[in-house]
PASEBA-1860 file (N, C-alpha, C; in nm, 3 decimals):
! residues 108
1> XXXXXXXX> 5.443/20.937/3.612/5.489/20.853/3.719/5.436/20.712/3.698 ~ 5.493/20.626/3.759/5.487/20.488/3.770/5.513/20.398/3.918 ~ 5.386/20.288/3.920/5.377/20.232/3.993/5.406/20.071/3.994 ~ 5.510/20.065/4.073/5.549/19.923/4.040/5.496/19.821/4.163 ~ 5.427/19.705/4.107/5.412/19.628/4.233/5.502/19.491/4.226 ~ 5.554/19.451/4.336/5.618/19.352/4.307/5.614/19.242/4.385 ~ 5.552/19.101/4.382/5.534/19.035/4.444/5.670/18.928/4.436 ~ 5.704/18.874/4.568/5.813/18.876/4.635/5.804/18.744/4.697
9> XXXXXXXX> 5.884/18.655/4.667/5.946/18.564/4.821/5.955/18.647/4.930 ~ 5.879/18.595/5.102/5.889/18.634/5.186/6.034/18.702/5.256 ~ 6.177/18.571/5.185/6.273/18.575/5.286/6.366/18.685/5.155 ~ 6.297/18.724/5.056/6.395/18.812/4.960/6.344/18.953/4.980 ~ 6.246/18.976/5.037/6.129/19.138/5.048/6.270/19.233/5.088 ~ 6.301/19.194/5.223/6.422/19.322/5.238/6.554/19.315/5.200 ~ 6.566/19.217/5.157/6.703/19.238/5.053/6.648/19.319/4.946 ~ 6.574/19.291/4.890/6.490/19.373/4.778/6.471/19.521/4.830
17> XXXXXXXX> 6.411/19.551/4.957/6.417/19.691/5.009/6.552/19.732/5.018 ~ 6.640/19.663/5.082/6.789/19.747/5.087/6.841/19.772/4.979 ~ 6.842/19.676/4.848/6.891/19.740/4.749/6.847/19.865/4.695 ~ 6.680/19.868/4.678/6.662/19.997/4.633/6.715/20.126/4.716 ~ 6.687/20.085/4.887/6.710/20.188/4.929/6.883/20.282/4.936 ~ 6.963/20.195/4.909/7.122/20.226/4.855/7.100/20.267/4.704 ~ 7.015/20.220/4.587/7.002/20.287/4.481/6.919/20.418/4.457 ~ 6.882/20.458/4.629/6.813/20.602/4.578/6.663/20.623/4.602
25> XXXXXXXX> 6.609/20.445/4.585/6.486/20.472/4.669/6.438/20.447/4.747 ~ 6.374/20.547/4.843/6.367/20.468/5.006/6.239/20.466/5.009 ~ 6.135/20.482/4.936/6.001/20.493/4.983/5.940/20.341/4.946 ~ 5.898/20.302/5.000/5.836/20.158/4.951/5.751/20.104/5.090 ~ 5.623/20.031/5.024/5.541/19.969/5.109/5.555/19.869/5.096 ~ 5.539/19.774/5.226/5.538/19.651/5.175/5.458/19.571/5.282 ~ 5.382/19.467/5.204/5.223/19.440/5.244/5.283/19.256/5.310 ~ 5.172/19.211/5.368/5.206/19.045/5.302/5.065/19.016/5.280
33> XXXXXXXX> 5.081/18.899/5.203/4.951/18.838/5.112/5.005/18.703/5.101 ~ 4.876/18.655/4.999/4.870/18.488/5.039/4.822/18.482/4.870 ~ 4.890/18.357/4.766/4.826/18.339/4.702/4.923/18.262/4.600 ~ 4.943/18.229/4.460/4.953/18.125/4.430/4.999/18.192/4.223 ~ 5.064/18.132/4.163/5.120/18.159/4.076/5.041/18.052/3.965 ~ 5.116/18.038/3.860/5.082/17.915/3.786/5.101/17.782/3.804 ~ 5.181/17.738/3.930/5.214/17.647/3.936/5.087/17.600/4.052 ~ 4.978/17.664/4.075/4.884/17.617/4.155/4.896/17.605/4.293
41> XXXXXXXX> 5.022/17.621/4.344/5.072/17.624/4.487/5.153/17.540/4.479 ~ 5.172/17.447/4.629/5.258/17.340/4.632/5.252/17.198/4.668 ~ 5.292/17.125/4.637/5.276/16.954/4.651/5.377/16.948/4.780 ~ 5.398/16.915/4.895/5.496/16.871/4.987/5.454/16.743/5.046 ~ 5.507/16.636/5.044/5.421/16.498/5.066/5.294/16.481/5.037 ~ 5.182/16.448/5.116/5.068/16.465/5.087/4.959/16.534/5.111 ~ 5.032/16.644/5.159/4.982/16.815/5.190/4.986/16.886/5.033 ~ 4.871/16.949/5.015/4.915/17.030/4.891/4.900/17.179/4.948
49> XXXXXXXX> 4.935/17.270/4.947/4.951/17.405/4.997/4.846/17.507/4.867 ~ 4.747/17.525/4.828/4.665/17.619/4.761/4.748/17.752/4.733 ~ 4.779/17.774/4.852/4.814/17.913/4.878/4.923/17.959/4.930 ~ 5.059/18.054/4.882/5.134/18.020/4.917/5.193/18.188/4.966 ~ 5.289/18.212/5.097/5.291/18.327/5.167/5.414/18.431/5.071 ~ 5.369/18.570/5.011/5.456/18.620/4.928/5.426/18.779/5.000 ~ 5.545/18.859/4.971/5.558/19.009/5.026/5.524/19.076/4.892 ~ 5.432/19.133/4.927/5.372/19.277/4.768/5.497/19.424/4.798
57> XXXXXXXX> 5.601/19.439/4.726/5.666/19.551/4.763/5.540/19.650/4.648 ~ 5.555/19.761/4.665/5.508/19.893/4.618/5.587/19.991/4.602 ~ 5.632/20.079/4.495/5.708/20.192/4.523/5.651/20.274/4.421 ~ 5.633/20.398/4.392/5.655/20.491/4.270/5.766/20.613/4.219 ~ 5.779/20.571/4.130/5.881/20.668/4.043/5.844/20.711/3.937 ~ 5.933/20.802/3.896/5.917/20.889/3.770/5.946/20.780/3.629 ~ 5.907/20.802/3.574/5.905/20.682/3.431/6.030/20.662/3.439 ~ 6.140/20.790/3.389/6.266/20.717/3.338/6.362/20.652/3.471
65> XXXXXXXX> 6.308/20.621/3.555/6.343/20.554/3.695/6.325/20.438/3.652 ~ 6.262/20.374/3.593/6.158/20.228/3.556/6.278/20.124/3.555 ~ 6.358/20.112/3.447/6.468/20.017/3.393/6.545/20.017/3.515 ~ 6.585/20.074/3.615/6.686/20.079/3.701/6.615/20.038/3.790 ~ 6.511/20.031/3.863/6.455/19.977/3.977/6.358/19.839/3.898 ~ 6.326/19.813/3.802/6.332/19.644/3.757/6.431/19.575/3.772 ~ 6.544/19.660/3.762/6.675/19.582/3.729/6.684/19.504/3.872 ~ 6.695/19.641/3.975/6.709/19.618/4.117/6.632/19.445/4.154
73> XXXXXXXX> 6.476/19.492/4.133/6.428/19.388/4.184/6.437/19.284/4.146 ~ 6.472/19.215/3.961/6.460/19.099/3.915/6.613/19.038/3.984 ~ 6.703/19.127/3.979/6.848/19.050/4.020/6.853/19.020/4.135 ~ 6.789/19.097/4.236/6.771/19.044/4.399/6.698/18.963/4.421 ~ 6.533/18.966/4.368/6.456/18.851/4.435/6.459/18.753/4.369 ~ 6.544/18.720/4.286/6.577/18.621/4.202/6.625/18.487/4.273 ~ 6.576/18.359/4.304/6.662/18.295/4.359/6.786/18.160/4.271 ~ 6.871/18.137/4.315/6.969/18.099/4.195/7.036/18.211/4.101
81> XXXXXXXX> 7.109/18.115/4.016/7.148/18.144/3.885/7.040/18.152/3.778 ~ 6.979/18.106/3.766/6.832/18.068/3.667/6.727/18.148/3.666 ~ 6.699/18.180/3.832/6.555/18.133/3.863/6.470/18.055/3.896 ~ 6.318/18.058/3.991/6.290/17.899/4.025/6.147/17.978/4.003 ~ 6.053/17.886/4.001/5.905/17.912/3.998/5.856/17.960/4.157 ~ 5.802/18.045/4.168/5.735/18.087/4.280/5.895/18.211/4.319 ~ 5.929/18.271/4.248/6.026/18.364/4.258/5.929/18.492/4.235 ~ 5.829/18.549/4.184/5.766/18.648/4.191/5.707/18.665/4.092
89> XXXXXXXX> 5.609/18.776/4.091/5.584/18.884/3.943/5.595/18.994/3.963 ~ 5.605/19.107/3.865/5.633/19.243/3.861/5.520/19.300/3.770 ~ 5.464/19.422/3.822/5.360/19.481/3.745/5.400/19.647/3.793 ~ 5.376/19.666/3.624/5.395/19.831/3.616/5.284/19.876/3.588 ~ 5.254/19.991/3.686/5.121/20.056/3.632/5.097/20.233/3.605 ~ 5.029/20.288/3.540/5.085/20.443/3.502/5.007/20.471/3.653 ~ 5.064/20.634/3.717/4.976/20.677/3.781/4.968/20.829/3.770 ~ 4.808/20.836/3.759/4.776/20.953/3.738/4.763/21.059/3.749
97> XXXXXXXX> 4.753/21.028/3.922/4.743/21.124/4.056/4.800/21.094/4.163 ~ 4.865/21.178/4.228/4.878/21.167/4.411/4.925/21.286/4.461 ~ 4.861/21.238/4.574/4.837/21.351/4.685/4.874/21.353/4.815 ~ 4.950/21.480/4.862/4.998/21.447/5.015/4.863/21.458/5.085 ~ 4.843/21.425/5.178/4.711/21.428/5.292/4.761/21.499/5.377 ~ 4.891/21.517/5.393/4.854/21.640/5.494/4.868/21.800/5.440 ~ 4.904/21.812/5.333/4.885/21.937/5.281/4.793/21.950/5.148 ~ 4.716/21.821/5.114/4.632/21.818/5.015/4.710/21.800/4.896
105> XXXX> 4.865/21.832/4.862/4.870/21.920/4.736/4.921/21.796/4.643 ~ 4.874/21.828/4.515/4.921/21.682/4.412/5.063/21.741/4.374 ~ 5.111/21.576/4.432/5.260/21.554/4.362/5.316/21.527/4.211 ~ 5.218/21.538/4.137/5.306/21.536/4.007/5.258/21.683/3.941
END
C-alpha cells in the first residue's frame, strides 16, 4: 500500500476530493496547514507573506492505484494550462501497516 500526501491550493482541495471520489476513492483526509514552497512565500506590495495557507489531502491505496490517483490530482489542482508556482507538491510514501481501532485487525 501507498500513501499519498498532497499539498494543495486551498480553493482546489475539493475539487481535488470530488474527483477522486467519482474515480473510486472516497476515503481521504484533509488537514489545513501553513507554509511556503521555493518561492519563499509572497511579495504583495510591501507586505511579504512568509507563509502561505495550503490543504494537505491524504489518501491510501494499493500500489497499482498510484498512476491513476496522481493523474487525478496533478490535472485538478493544477491551476491554468501550464501551471503556476504555489500550485502544490505530491509525496508518495510506502506503508507498512494499518489498523482498524475498532476491531484492532491489520488491513493489509
Amino acid at each position: 500500500m501507498l500513501m499519498i500526501k498532497a499539498i494543495v491550493r486551498p480553493e482546489k482541495a475539493d475539487e481535488v476530493m470530488a474527483e477522486l471520489m467519482l474515480a473510486g476513492f472516497p476515503s481521504i483526509s484533509k488537514m489545513d496547514l501553513l507554509g511556503r514552497g521555493k518561492q519563499k512565500g509572497i511579495q504583495v506590495g510591501d507586505n511579504h507573506y512568509n507563509q502561505i495557507s495550503k490543504k494537505l489531502l491524504i489518501i491510501v491505496i494499493q500500489d497499482d492505484e498510484k498512476e491513476d490517483v496522481l493523474s487525478i490530482i496533478m490535472r485538478t489542482a493544477k491551476t491554468g494550462d501550464h501551471g503556476s508556482f504555489g500550485d502544490g507538491k505530491i509525496f508518495v510514501l510506502p506503508v507498512h501497516e494499518a489498523y482498524t481501532i475498532s476491531n484492532g485487525k491489520n488491513q493489509l
